[in-house]
LUMVO-131023 format. One record per residue (C-alpha): x, y, z. Coordinates in pm, whole numbers, plus 32768, in hexadecimal, padded with zeros to 4 digits. Example, Ala and Ser with C-alpha at 12.3 -4.5 7.8 and 13.67 -1.06 7.14 Angstrom:
# residues 2
84CE7E3E830C;85577F9682CA;
This chain:
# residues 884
D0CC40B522B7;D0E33F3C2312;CFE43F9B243B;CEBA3FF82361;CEE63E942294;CEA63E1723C7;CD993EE4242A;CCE03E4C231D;CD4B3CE2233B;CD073D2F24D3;CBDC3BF124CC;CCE33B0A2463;CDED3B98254E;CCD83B6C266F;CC8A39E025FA;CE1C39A92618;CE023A4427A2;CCF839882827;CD6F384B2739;CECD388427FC;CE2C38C72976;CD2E3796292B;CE6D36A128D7;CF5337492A00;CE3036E82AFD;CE0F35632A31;CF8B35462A5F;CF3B35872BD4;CDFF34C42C0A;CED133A42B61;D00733BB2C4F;CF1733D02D8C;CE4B329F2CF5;CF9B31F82CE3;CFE9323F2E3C;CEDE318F2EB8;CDD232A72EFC;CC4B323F2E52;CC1B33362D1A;CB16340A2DB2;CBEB34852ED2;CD1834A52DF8;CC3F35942CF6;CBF036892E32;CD6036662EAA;CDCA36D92D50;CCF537F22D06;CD60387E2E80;CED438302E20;CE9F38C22CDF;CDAA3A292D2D;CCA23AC02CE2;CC7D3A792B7A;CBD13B752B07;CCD43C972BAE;CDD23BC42AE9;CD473C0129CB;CCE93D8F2A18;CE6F3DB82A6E;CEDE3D27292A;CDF33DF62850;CE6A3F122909;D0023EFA2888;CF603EEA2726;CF1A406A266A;CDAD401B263F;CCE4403D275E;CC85417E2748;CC3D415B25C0;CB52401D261D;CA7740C82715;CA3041F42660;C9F14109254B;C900405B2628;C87641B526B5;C8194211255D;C76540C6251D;C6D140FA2646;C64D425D25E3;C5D741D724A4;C4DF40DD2575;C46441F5263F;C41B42E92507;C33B41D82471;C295419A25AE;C1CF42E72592;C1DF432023F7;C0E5444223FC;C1984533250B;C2E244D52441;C26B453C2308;C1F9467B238A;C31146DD2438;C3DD467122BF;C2F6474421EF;C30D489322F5;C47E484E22F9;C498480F216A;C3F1492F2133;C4EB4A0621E3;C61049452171;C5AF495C200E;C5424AE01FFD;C6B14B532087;C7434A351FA1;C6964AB21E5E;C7234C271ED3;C8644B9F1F00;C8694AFE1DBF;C8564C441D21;C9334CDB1E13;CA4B4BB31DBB;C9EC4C041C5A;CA354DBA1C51;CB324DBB1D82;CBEB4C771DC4;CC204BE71C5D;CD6C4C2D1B9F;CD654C7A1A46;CD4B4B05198F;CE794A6918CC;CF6C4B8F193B;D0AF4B3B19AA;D1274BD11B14;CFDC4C8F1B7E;D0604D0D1CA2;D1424DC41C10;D0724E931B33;D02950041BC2;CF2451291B2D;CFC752631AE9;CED153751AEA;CEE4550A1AD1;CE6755BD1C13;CDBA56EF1C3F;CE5557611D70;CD5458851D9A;CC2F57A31D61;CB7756AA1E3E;CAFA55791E24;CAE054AA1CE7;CAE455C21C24;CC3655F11C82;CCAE54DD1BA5;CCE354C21A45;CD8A53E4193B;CEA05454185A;CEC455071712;CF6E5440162C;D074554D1641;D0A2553E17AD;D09953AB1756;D1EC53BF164D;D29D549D1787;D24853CA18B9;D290528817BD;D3F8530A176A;D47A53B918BD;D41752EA199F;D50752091A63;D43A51271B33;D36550811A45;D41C4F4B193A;D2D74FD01860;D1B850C91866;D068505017A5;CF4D512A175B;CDEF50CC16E1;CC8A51A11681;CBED518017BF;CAAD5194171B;CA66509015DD;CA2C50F714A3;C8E8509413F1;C94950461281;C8974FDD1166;C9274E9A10AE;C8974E840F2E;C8904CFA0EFB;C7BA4C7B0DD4;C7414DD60D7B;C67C4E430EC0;C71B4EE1100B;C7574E5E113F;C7A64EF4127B;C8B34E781357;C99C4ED81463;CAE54F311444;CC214FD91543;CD31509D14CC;CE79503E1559;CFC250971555;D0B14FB8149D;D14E4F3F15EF;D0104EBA166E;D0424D43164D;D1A14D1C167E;D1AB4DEF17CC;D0804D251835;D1274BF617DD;D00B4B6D16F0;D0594A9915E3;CF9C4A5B14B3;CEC949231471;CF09495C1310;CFF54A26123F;D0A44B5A1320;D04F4C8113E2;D0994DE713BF;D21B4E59137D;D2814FCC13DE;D2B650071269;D1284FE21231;D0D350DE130E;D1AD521712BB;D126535D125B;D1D45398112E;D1475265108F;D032517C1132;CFDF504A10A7;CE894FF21093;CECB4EA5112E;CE074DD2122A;CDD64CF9133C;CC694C201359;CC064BA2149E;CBEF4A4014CD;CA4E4A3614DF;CA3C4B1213AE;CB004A481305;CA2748E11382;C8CB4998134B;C8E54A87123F;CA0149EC1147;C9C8486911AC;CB06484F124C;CBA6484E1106;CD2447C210F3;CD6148850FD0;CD1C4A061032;CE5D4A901069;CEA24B5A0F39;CD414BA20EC8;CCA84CEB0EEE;CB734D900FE4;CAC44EC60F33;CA9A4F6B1078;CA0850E4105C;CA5650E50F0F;CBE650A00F26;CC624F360ED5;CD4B4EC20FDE;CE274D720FDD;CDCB4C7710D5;CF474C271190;CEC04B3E1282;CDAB4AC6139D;CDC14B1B14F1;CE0149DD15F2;CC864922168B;CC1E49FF17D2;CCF44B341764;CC024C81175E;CCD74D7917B1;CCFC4E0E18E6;CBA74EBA1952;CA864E151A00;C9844DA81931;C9FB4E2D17E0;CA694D0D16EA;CACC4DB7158F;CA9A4D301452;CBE44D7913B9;CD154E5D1436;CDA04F501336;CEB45055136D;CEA8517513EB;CF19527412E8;CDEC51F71236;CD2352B512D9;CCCE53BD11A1;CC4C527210DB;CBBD51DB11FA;CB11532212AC;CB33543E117F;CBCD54F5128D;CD1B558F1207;CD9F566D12F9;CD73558B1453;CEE855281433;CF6E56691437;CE505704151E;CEE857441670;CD7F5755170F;CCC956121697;CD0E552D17B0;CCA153E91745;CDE552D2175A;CDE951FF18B4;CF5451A018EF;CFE95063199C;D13E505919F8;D2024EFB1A3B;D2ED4F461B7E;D4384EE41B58;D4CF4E071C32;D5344EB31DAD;D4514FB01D47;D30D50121E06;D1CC50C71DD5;D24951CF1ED8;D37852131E05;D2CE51F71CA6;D1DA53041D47;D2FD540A1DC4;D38C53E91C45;D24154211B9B;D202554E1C6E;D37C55CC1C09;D2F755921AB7;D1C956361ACF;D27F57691B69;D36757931A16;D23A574A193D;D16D586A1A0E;D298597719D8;D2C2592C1879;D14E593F182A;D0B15A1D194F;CF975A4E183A;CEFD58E01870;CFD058241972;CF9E593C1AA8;CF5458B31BE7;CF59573B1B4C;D03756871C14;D04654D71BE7;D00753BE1CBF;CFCA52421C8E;CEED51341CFB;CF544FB71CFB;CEB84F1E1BD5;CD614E941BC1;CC304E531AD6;CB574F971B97;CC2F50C21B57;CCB151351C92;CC0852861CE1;CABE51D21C97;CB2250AF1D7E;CABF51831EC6;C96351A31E5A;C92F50091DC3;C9CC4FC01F09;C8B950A51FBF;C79A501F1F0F;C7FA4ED41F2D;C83E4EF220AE;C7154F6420C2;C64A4E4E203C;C7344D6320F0;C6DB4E022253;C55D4DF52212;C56A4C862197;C64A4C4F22E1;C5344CE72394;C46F4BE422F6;C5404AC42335;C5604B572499;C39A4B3C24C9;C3FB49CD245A;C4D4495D2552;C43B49F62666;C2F5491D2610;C43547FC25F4;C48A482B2748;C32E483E27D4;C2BB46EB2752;C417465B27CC;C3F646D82912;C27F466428EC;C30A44F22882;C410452229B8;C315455D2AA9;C26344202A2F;C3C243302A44;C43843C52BAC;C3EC42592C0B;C4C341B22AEB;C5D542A42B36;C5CC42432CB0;C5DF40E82C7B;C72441362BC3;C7B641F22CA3;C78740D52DB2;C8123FE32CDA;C95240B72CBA;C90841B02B9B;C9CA42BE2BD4;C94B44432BBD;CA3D44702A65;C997431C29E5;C84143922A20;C88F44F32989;C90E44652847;C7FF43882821;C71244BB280E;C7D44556275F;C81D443D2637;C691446A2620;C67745BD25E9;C7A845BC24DA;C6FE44A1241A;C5CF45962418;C67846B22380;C74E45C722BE;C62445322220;C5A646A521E7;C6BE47402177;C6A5460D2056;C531467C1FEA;C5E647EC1FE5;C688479C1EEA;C58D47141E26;C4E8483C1E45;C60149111E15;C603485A1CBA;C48448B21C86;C4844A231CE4;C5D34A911C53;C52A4A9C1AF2;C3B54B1D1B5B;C4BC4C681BED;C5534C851A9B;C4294C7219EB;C3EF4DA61AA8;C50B4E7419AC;C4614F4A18B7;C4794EBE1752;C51A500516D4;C6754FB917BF;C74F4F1D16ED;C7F34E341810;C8324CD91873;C84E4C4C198E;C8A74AFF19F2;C85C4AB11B4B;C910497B1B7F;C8FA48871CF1;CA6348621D09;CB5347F81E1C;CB45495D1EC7;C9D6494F1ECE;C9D247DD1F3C;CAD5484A2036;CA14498C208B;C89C485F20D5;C978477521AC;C9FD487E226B;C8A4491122A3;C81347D622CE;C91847792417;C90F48BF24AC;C77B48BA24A3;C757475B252F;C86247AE2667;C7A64926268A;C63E487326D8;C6AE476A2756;C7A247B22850;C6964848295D;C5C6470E2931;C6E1460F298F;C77C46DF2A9D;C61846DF2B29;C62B45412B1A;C77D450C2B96;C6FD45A02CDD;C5E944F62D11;C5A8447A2E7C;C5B442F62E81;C516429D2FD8;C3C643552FCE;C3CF42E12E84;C3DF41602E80;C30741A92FD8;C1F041D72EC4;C1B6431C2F79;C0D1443D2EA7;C16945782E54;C070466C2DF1;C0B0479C2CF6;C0CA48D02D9C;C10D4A1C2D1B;C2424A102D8C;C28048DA2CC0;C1F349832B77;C2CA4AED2B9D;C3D94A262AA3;C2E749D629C3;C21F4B6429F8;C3684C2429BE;C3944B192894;C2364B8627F6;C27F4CD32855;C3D64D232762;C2FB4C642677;C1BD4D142685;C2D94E86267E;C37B4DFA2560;C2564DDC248B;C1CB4F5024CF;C3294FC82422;C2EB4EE02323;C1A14F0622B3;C1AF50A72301;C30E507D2204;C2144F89211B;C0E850762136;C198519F20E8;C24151241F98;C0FD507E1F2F;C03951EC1F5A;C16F52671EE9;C15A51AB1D8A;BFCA522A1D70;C04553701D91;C15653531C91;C04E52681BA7;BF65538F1BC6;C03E54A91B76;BFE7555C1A51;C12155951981;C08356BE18CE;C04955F51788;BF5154D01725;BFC45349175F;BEAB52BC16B4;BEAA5247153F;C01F52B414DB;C12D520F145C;C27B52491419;C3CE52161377;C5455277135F;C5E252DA1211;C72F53321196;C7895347104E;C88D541F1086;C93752EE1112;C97252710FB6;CA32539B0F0A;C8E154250E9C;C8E855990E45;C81F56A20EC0;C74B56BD0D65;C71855190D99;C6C155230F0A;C5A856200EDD;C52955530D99;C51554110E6E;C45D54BD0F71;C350558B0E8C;C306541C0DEC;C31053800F28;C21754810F95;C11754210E6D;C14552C70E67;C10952AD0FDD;BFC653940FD6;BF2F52D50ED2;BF0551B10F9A;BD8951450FF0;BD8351C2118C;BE9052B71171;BE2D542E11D2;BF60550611E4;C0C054DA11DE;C20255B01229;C364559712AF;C40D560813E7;C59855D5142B;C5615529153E;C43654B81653;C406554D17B2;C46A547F18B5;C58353C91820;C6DD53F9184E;C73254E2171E;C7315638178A;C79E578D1709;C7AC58BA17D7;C7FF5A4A1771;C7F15BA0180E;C6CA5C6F17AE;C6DA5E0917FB;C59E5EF817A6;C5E75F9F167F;C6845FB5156E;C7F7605915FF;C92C5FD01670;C9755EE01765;CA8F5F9E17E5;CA7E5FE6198B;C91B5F50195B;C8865E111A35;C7ED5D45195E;C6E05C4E19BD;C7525AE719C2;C6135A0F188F;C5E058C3180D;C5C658D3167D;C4E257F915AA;C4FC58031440;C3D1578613C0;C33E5784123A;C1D758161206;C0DC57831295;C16E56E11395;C07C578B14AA;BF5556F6140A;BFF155A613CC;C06A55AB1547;BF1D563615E5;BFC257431655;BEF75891166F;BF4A59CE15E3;BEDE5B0216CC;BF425C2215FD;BFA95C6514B4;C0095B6B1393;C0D35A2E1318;C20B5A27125B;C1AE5A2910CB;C28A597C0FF5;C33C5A8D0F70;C3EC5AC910A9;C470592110E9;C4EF59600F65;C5ED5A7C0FBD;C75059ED0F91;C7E35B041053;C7A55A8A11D3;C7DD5BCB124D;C6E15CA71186;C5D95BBA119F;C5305CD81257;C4215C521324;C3DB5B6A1494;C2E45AEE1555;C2DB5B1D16DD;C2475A4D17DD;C16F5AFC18CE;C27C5AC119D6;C3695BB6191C;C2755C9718DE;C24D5CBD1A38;C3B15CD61A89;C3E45DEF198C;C2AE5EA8196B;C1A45E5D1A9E;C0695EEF1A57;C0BD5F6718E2;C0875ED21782;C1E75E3416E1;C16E5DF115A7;C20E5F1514BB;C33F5F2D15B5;C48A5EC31583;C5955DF7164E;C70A5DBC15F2;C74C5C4515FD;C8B25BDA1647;C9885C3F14EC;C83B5C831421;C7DF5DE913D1;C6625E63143E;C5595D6A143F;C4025DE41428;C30F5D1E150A;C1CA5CB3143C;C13A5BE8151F;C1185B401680;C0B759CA16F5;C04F59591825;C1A058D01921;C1E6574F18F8;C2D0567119AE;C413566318FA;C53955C419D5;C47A55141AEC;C30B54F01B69;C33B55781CB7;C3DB569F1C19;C35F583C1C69;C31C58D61B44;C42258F41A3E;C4695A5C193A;C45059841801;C48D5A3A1686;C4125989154E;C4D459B61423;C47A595B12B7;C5E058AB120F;C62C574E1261;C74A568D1227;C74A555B1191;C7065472129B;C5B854A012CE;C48653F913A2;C36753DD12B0;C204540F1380;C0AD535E130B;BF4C53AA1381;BE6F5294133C;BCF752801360;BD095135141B;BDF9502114A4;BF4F50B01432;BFE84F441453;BF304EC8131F;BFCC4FCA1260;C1684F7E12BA;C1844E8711A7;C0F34F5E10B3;C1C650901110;C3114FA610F7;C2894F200FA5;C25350B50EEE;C3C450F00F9D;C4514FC60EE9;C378500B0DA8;C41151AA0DD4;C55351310DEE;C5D14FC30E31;C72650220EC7;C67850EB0FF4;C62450141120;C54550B11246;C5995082138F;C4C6508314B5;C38F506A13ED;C297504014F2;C15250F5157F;C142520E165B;C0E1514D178C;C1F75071176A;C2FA51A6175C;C267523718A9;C2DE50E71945;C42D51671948;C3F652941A27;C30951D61AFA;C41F50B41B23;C49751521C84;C357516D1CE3;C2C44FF91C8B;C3D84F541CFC;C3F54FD41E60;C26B4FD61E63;C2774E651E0E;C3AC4DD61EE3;C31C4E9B2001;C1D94E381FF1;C2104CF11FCC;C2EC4D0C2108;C1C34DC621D4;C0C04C9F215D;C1CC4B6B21EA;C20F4C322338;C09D4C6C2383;C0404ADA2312;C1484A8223EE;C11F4B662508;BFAB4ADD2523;C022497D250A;C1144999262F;C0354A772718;BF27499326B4;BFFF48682731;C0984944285A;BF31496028E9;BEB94811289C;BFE1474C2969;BF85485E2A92;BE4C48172A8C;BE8746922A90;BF9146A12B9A;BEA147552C66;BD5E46602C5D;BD9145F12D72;BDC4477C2E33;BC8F47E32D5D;BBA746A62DD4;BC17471A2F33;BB93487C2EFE;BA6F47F82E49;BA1446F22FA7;BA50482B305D;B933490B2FAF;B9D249822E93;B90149EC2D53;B93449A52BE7;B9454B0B2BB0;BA7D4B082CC2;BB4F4A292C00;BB064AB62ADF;BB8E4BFF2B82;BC9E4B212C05;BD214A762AA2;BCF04BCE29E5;BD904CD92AFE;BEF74C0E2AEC;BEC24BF32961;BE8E4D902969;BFA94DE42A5C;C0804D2C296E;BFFD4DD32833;BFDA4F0E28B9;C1554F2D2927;C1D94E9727EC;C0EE4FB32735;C1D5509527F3;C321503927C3;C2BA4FF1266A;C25851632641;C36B520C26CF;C46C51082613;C39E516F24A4;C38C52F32510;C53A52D6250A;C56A51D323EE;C46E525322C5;C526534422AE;C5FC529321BB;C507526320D1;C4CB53DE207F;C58F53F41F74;C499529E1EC6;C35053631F23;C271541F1E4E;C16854FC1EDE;C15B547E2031;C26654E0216C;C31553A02205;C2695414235B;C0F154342300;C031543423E7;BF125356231C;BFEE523B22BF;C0505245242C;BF02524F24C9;BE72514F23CA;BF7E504923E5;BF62503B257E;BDE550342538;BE0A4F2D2462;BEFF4E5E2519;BE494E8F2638;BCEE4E0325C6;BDDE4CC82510;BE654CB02655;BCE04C7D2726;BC914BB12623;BDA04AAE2670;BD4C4ACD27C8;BBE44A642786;BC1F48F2274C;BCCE489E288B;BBFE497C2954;BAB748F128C0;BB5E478F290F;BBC747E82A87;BA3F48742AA6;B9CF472B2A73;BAB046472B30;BA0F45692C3D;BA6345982D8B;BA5844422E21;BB2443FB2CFA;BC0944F72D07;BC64448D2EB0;BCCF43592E4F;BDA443E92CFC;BF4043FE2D5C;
């Protein structure tokens, strides 16, 4: 390393050279003096003795290591000088290229943050693998499921490959904590009592989880906090191991607080507290999931042991799996097991964040792509303009590499200073997309600019500044010096502009698929915005209840909710109220069989229904209209026998599936286990899973359970009236918390999430192509039309009209829009198609969006012809003869 101390003590090193040469040639000057020769003549008579000086000094620098280093240092100085010479085409080309950079940065960030992350504060990542049960008669996604906890205690204590097996509740709990009298809702994961030690996490305070904490037989109601809850709700106090959390009504000991930065091990899910779990019946009120051999709710992660691989962990799960399917063909047929190396985005769902996220990446590329072309177009612009600097190099030696770097140095500090402002605005626009998350997701995430992402700009940043620059300085490097230093004029030809045509040309293509992609999810999200979900948006508001989840008995949940009822409709603004188990569109769902009549399912093929169980009411409250027959009455929510509760509501989509052209109401249907069901009534068909959904058999039935959503019609602005619901839920009962109290409107942000998102993204995608496809064609034309003065002022001596170099100026500007419309077309016919799964309403080949966007591009397109042509119309040809 002793080189690069010298490389930056190299002035003083130089000093000592010529210090040493200067006193070699005194030494001779003196001696020749000496001999009698007059000290003028013995000055020459040293230097030719001695050489060419400066060679000397050349061939010395050359035996040191940092030639090389010095003139790219002084090639980048050099650059620098050159940027600042022309500060407005610089900071174009930055901002075009920024843009570019930053978009695919900010989706990168978010890819580094679901895909490339490991799990924080876990020891060995890598070494961590998914075990999951596999449908090997399904397809797709669907094919996947997590374990039972009984498949979890056999896969934990047969297996051979794994020094521990872990399990968690893939899906959070929301619990209610009673602190100071009133309820609070927080999030907590059920875990198995391995969780932390397998994982390698140690506590910041107190201990983890032991097995003994977590066995059937006895659970303790211990647990964990997580190190935020801990800072922001108990004020990071030193003293809370040992005290006790009321948390749905069961007191459990606080044993110690997660590690800073641990959250577990799923993307954007950070926990309040971790609690065994056996605890799931005082947790959940569930008591039969940890014996039932069909609730699949426990993701597993396995720690390989050492020598042993995912491929041979897989072949022993599947072994497994095969015992566990011929001792219980009842629940386990067909499920065979498989695993997936460990990450914070479970693995069967990693295909389609991976998807998504490509996705965004290659349109942003595109982007970035519409930027450098416009680069290298101003660079070969600015190369044109310095042919004579580069040929005065080349006589003085400069060889073609020399030359070629030089260029190149340029266009790296361009996309170096860029890929900086990137990042800036990676840091701006990460947020504004998460602000995009509906309120009602109960995620995190952190998108943080670490070294990948840093990693992930630089390397974008070099490979964008050698990709538009590299025509450019080839073009340089072999310039002709002779007819150049001759002074003699080189006009623009056609010829001379094809680069820059079939540049403008992949640009002008490249925008069509973007804005047709950008056009279509922008209609796409009117359509969806515009659907009608079969029930009224306006002037509702709701909120989840459960106060079942604190040990409350059937008698106690129904009081709480007639009170509830009273209290709520009371309040000034407040038409109707009623209940429903859960919203349509959400991710609850519950699905049955439903035959005609009132006989036996036996050799019959049922119809596959969604079921609603809703309190009476709830049509009104919900703006839903009733076509025939008559609400539930209150009589029939009150039966405690679920099965003879007697009566259901259709939607007019089952009525059509099971009696076209006929009356239902006074019929009967057999629902799953339930014995007849007389139909007294039918609604008009909703949306209930997605917007973009056909229409859906739906039954209505009148018992709910005790988690219940609790439905408010107000006469105006429902937001005025959130605190005052919260407030009569507190003042009904102070250890029930609501969660996702919130309006209507802001609920239906959740199923039109998809839709927004991609509308937005793309969009904004669509909008910086087109801005930058008019800037470059707009530049394109203008240097044409400048090179060519002096061909134009010749045409113009010769007779030519206004009107002729108009036709001139705005025929190449056509042929060159008019052929990227093309190839544009044909390239968004074949790739749109991937977006058919994001669109609602509207087929990824329309024929509108198609015609309008070449329309549109097209009249952009004359427009930033105009300027140039208008300019070459009134150029002067005595002028223009003497222009080179």
């Amino acid at each position: 390393m002793k080189w690069m101390k010298q490389l930056f003590l190299r002035r003083r090193i130089y000093g000592d050279l010529s210090d040493e040469i200067q006193a070699h040639l005194e030494e001779k000057i003196e001696e020749l003096v000496r001999r009698g020769m007059p000290r003028k003549e013995a000055a020459a008579a040293a230097r030719r003795e001695f050489g060419n000086v400066t060679l000397t000094k050349e061939d010395s620098r050359e035996v040191w290591r940092w030639p090389s280093i010095e003139n790219l240092l002084a090639d980048i100085g050099y650059g620098l000088r050159m940027l600042r010479k022309s500060p407005g085409s610089t900071a174009a080309v930055v901002m075009a290229l920024a843009l570019g950079m930053g978009m695919n940065t900010t989706v990168f960030s978010f890819v580094n943050a679901l895909l490339l992350r490991p799990p924080r504060r876990v020891e060995a990542p890598n070494k961590l693998v998914e075990l999951w049960l596999h449908n090997r008669v399904a397809s797709g996604i669907q094919g996947y499921l997590p374990l039972t906890y009984p498949d979890y205690v056999y896969y934990r204590d047969h297996n051979q490959s794994f020094t521990g097996l872990l399990a968690f509740d893939g899906d959070p709990e929301p619990v209610i904590w009673n602190r100071f009298g009133e309820g609070q809702v927080v999030q907590g994961q059920l875990v198995s009592g391995n969780f932390f030690s397998v994982l390698g996490v140690n506590a910041f305070l107190g201990r983890t989880f032991l097995p003994e904490d977590d066995q059937t037989g006895n659970p303790q109601p211990v647990v964990v906090l997580g190190h935020s809850f801990w800072q922001q709700r108990l004020g990071s106090d030193p003293r809370v191991v040992g005290k006790s959390l009321l948390l749905n009504g069961t007191n459990f000991n606080v044993i110690g607080v997660a590690p800073s930065g641990f959250a577990g091990l799923l993307v954007a899910i950070e926990p309040d507290f971790w609690v065994p779990a056996t605890m799931i019946e005082q947790v959940t009120r569930d008591s039969g999931r940890l014996t039932n051999r069909q609730a699949y709710w426990l993701l597993a992660v396995g720690r390989l042991k050492p020598g042993v691989d995912a491929t041979r962990a897989r072949t022993e799960m599947n072994r497994l799996a095969g015992v566990m399917e011929q001792d219980h063909p009842d629940t386990n047929k067909n499920l065979g097991a498989t695993v997936f190396p460990a990450a914070l985005v479970p693995g069967p769902y990693r295909g389609y964040v991976s998807a998504f996220t490509g996705l965004l990446m290659a349109v942003f590329a595109l982007v970035l792509l519409i930027a450098c072309v416009n680069a290298a177009s101003l660079l070969l612009a600015r190369a044109t303009g310095r042919a004579r600097e580069m040929a005065i190099r080349s006589a003085l030696g400069a060889g073609r590499g020399r030359l070629i770097r030089q260029m190149l140095v340029e266009s790296t500090l361009l996309s170096g200073l860029a890929g900086s402002a990137g990042l800036v605005l990676a840091y701006w626009t990460a947020p504004l997309l998460l602000a995009l998350k509906p309120a009602s997701l109960p995620i995190t995430l952190r998108i943080p600019l670490d070294w990948r992402v840093l990693a992930f700009t630089a390397s974008v940043s070099l490979f964008t500044g050698l990709a538009f620059g590299l025509t450019p300085a080839l073009r340089s490097a072999k310039a002709q010096v002779a007819p150049i230093l001759k002074d003699e004029a080189q006009s623009a030809s056609y010829r001379k502009s094809r680069l820059r045509s079939f540049l403008m040309i992949g640009e002008i293509s490249t925008c069509v698929v973007l804005l047709v992609g950008a056009t279509l999810c922008v209609r796409s999200l009117v359509n969806a915005s515009s659907i009608d979900p079969g029930f009224d948006t306006q002037r509702v508001a709701v909120a989840t209840l459960d106060p079942g989840s604190l040990g409350y008995s059937e008698a106690q949940v129904r009081s709480f909710y007639e009170q509830l009822s009273r209290h709520i409709g009371a309040l000034p603004g407040v038409s109707s109220t009623s209940f429903v188990n859960h919203l349509p569109l959400g991710s609850a769902r519950e699905q049955s069989s439903a035959i005609e009549g009132n006989r036996s399912a036996a050799g019959q093929k049922g119809v596959s229904v969604d079921v609603l169980r809703v309190a009476p009411g709830y049509f009104e409250t919900m703006g839903i209209p009733l076509l025939r027959g008559r609400d539930f009455i209150p009589k029939e929510s009150e039966s405690s026998n679920q099965a003879s509760a007697g009566a259901a509501i259709i939607n007019d989509a089952m009525a059509r599936k099971l009696w076209p052209s006929q009356d239902p109401v006074g019929r009967r249907i057999r629902l799953g286990e339930d014995t007849g069901l007389e139909i007294i009534g039918v609604v008009k068909t909703g949306k209930y899973r997605t917007l973009g959904e056909e229409p859906i058999p739906l039954v209505y039935l009148p018992r709910l359970p005790s988690r219940r959503t609790l439905v408010v019609r107000t006469s105006g602005d429902p937001t005025a009236l959130l605190d005052a619901i919260r407030r009569e839920i507190q003042t009904v009962d102070p250890n029930i918390a609501a969660t996702d109290l919130e309006t209507m409107q802001q609920y239906m942000t959740l199923p039109l999430f998809p839709a927004r998102t991609t509308g937005l993204l793309l969009g904004a995608s669509g909008i910086l192509a087109l801005v930058l496809t008019c800037i470059g064609l707009f530049g394109v034309i203008s240097y044409i039309v400048s090179q060519r003065t002096h061909e134009i002022g010749v045409r113009m001596a010769l007779g030519a009209r206004r009107g002729d170099v108009l036709k001139l100026v705005f025929g190449h500007g056509l042929a060159v829009t008019s052929i990227g419309l093309a190839v544009g077309l044909a390239a968004a016919f074949g790739v749109t198609r991937f977006l058919s799964a994001l669109l609602y309403g509207i087929s990824p080949n329309d024929p509108v969006t198609l015609l309008s966007v070449s329309l549109g591009l097209a009249l952009v397109a004359l427009l930033a012809c105009y300027l140039p042509a208008r300019r070459a119309m009134r150029v002067d040809p005595m002028v223009a003869l003497r222009y080179e």
